[in-house]
Backbone bond lengths (Angstrom), bond angles and torsions (degrees), N, CA, C in turn:
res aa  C-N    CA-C-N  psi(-1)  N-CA   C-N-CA  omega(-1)  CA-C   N-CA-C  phi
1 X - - - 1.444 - - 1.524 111.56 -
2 X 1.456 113.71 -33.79 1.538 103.87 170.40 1.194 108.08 -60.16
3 X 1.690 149.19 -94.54 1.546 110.60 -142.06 1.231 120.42 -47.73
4 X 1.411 126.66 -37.16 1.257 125.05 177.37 1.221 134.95 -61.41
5 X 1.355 114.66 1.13 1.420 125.78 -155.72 1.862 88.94 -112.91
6 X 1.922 98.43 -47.24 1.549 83.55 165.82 1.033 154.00 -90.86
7 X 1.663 101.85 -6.14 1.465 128.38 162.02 1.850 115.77 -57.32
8 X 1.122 98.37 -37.45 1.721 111.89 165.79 1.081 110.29 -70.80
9 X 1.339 135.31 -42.31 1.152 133.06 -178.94 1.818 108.77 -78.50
10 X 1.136 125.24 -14.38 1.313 109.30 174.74 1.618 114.34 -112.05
11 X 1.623 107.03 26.14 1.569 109.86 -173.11 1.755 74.53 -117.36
12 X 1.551 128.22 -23.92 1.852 119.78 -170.61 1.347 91.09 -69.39
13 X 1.622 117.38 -30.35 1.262 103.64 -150.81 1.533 97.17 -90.50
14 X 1.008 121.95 -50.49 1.778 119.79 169.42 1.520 109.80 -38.99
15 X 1.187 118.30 -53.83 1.773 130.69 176.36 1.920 90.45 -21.36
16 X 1.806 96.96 -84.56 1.457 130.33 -158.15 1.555 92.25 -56.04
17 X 1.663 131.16 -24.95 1.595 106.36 179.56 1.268 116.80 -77.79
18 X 1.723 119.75 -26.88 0.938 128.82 177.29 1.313 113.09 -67.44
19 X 1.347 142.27 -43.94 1.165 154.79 -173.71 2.089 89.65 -57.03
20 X 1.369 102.48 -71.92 1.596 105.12 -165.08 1.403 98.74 -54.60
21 X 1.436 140.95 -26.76 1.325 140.10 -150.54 2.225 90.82 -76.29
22 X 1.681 88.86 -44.86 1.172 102.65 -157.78 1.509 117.46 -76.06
23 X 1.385 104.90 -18.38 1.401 117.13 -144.74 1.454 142.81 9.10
24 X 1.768 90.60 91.76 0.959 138.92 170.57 1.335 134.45 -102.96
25 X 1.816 98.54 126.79 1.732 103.10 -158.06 1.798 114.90 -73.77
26 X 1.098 98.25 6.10 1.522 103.63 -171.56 2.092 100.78 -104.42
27 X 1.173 112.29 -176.71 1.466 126.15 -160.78 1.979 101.71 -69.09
28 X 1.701 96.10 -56.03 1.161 105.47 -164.32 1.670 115.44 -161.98
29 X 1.520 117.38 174.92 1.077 138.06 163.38 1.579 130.59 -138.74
30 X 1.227 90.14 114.51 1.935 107.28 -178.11 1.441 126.52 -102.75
31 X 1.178 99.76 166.05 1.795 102.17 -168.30 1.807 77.60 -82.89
32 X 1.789 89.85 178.67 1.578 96.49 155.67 1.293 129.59 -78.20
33 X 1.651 114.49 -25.52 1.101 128.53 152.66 1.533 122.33 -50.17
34 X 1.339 128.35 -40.81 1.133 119.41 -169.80 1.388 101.73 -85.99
35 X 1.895 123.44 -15.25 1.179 114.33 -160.88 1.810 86.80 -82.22
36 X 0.980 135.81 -64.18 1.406 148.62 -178.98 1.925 95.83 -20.56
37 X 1.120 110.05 -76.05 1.664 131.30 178.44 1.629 81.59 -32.21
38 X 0.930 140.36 -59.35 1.814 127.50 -153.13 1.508 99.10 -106.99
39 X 1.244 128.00 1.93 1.432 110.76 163.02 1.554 102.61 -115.14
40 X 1.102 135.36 12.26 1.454 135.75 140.09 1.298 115.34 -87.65
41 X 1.548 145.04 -2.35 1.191 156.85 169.06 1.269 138.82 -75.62
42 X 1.876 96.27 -72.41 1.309 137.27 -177.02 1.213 123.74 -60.75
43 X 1.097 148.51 96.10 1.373 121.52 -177.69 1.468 109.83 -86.06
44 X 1.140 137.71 38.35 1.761 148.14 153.20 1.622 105.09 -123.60
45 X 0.753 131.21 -6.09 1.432 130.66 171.87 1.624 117.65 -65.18
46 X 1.365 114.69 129.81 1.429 114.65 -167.63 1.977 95.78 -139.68
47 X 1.158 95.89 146.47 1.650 81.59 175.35 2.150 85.92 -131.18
48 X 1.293 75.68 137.63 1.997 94.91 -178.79 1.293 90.31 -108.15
49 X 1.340 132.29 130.45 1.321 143.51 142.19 1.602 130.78 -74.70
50 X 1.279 133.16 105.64 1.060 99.15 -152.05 1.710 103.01 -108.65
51 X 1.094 115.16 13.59 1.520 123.71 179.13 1.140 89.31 -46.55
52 X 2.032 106.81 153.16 1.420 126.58 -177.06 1.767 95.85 -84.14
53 X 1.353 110.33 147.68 1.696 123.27 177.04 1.642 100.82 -37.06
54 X 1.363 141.94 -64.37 1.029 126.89 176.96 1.510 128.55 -56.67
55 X 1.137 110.82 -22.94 1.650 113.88 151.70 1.459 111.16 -35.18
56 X 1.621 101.33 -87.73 1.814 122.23 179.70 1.602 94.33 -28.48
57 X 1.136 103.82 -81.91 1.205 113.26 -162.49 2.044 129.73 -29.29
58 X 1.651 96.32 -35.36 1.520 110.22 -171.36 1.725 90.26 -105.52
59 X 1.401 96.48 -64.05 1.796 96.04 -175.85 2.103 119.86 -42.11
60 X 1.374 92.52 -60.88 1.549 94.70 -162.60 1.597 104.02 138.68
61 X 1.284 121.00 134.93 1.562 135.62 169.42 1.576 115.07 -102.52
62 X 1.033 102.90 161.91 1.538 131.60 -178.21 1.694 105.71 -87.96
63 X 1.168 129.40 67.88 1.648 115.88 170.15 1.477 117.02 -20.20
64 X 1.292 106.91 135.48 1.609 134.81 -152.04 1.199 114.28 18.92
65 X 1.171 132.17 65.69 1.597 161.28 170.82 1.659 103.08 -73.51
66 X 1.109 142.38 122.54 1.507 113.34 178.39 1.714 85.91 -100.90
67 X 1.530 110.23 129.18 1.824 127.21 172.20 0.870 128.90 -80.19
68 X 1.116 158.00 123.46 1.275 158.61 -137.29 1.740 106.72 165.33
69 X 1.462 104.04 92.73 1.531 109.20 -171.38 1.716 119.41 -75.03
70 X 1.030 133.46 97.59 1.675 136.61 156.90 1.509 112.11 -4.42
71 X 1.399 108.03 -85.21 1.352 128.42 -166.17 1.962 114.90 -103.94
72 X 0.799 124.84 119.52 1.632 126.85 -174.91 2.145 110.67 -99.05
73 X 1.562 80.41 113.26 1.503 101.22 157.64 1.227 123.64 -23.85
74 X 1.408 154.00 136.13 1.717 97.89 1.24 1.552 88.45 -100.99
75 X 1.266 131.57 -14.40 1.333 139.34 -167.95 1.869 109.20 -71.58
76 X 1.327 108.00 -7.74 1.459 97.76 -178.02 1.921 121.99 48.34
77 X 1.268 93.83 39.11 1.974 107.12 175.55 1.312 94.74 -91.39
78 X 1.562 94.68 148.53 1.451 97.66 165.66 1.843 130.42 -66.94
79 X 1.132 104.99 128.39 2.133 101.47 170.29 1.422 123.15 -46.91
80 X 1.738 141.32 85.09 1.179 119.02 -153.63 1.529 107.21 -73.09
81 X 1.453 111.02 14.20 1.534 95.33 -176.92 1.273 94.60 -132.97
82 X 1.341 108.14 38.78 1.937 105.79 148.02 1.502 130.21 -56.41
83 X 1.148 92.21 -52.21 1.635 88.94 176.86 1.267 123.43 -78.73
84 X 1.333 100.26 -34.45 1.560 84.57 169.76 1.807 144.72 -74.66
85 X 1.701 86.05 -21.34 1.777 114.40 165.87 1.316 90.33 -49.26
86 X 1.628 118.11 -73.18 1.595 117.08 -177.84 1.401 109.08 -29.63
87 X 1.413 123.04 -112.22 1.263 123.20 170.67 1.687 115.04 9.79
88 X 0.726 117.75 -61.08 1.699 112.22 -176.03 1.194 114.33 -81.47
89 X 1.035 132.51 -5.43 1.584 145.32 158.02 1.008 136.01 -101.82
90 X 1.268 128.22 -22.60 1.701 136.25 126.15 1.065 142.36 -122.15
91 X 1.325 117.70 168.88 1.333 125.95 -169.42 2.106 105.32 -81.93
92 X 1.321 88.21 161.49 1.553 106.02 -161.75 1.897 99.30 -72.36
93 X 1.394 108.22 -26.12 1.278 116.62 179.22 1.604 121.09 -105.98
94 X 1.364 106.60 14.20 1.388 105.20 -167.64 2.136 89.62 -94.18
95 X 1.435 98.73 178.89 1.677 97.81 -156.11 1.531 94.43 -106.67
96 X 1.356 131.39 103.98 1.551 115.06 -156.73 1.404 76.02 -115.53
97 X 1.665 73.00 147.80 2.083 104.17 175.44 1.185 107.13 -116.85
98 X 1.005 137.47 94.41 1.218 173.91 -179.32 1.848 106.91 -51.86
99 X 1.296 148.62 91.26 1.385 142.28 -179.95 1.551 101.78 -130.21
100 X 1.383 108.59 151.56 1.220 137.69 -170.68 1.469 103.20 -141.70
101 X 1.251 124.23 174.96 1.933 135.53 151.56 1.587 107.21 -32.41
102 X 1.196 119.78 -75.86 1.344 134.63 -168.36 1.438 118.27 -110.60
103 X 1.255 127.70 -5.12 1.573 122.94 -161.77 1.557 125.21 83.84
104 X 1.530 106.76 -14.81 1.877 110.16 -172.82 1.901 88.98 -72.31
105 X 1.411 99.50 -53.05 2.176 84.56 -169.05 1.632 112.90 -74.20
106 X 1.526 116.74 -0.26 1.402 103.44 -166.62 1.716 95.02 -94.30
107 X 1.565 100.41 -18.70 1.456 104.42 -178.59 1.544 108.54 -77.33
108 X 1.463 126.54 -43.65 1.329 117.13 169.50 1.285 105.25 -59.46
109 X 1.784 159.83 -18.51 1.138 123.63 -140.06 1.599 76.28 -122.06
110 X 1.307 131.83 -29.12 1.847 127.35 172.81 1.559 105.00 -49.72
111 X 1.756 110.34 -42.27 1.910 94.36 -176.95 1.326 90.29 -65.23
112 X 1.435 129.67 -43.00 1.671 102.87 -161.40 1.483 124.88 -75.18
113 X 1.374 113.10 -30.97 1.520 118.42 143.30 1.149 113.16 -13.15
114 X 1.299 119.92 -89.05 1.331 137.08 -172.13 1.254 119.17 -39.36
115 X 1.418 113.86 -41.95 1.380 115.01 -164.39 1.336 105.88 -96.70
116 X 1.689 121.40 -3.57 0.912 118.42 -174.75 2.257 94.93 -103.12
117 X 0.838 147.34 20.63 1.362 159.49 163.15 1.858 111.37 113.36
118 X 1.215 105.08 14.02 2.014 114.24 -174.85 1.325 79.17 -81.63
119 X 1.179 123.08 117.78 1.779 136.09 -177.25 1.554 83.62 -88.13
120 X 1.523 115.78 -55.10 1.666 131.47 -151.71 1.557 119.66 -80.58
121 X 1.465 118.95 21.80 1.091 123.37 -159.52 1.623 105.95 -91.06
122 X 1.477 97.80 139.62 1.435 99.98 -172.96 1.626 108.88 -144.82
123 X 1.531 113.93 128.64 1.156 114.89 177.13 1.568 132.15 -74.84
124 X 1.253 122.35 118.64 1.720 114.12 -179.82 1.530 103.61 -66.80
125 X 1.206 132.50 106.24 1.573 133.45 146.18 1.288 122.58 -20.58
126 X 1.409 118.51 127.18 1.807 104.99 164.04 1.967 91.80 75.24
127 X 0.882 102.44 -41.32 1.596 73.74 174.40 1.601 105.13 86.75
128 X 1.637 118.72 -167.96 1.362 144.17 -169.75 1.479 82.07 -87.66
129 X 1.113 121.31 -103.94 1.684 130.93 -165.14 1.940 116.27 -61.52
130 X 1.159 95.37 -28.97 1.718 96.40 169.92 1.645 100.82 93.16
131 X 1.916 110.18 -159.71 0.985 130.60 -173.69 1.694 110.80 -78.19
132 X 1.366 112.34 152.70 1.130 100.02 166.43 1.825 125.59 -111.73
133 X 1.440 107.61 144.95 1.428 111.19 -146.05 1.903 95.54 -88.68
134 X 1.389 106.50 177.09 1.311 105.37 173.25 1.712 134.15 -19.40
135 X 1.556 86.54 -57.01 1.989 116.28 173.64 1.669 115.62 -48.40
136 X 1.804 89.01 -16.38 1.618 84.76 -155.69 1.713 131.66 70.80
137 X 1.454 90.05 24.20 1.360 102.37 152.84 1.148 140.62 -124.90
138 X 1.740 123.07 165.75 1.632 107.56 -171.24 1.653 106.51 -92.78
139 X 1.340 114.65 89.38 1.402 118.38 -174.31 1.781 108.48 -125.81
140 X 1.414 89.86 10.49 1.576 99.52 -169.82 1.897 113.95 -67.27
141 X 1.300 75.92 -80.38 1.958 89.71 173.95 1.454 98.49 -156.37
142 X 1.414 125.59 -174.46 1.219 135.11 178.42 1.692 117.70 130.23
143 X 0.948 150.53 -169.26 1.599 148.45 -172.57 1.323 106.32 -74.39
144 X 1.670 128.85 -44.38 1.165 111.16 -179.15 1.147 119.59 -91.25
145 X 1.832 128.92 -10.23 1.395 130.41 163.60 1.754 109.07 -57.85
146 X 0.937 109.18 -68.39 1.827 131.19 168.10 1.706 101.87 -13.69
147 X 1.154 111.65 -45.70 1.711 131.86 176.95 1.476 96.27 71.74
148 X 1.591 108.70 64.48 1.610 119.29 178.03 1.540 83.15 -94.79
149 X 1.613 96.48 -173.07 1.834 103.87 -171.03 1.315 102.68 -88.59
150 X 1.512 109.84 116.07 1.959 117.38 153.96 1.005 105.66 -118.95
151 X 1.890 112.86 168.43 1.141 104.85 156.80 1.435 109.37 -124.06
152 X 1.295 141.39 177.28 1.381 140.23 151.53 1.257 128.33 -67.54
């Protein structure tokens, strides 16, 4: 448990510089790499995906990801039972990693985390598919460039 305990401890602490750099009301911000590193680690570590079902469905998922979509297809409205899906699926102290497409919805749904009592909320960077490059594609970086575990 020691290296791992301090290797976690110096990806919280990178998380929390980025967060203060950014100022940001939530805990932190992680690579996908670092999010992976703490959910092979952590034993409170949870990663919420919050892509809408047709996302998962066409894009590709994160094995044991718990899903729970933000925003609903094709209209992009908000889920009124986001937070509360949350809530019943984790705990108020558990360390949620937060992923979206790109990081813009995982970053809105960590402030609301937060503000809703998720002390531990942390945004995945880059997202599932990442940035998009000249082409207008997501070939930049992100969870599935990284070649972390998805499936189709």
């Amino acid at each position: 448990m020691g290296a791992n305990s301090s290797g976690n401890d110096d990806i919280l602490r990178r998380a929390e510089e980025r967060a203060s750099n950014e100022h940001l009301s939530y805990r932190g911000a992680v690579t996908p790499d670092e999010a992976w590193a703490l959910l092979q680690s952590e034993p409170k570590a949870r990663l919420l995906d919050i892509r809408s079902r047709e996302e998962l469905a066409l894009v590709g998922r994160v094995p044991g990801a718990i899903e729970i979509e933000l925003k609903r297809f094709p209209a992009w409205i908000d889920n009124p039972e986001f937070l509360a899906k949350v809530q019943e699926a984790l705990a108020a102290d558990d360390l949620v990693l937060l992923i979206c497409r790109s990081g813009a919805r995982s970053h809105k749904a960590a402030e609301l985390l937060a503000d809703n009592g998720f002390r531990n909320s942390f945004n995945v960077l880059e997202g599932f598919e990442g940035e998009l490059n000249e082409q207008r594609q997501r070939l930049v970086n992100g969870w599935k460039v990284r070649d972390l575990p998805w499936s189709q």
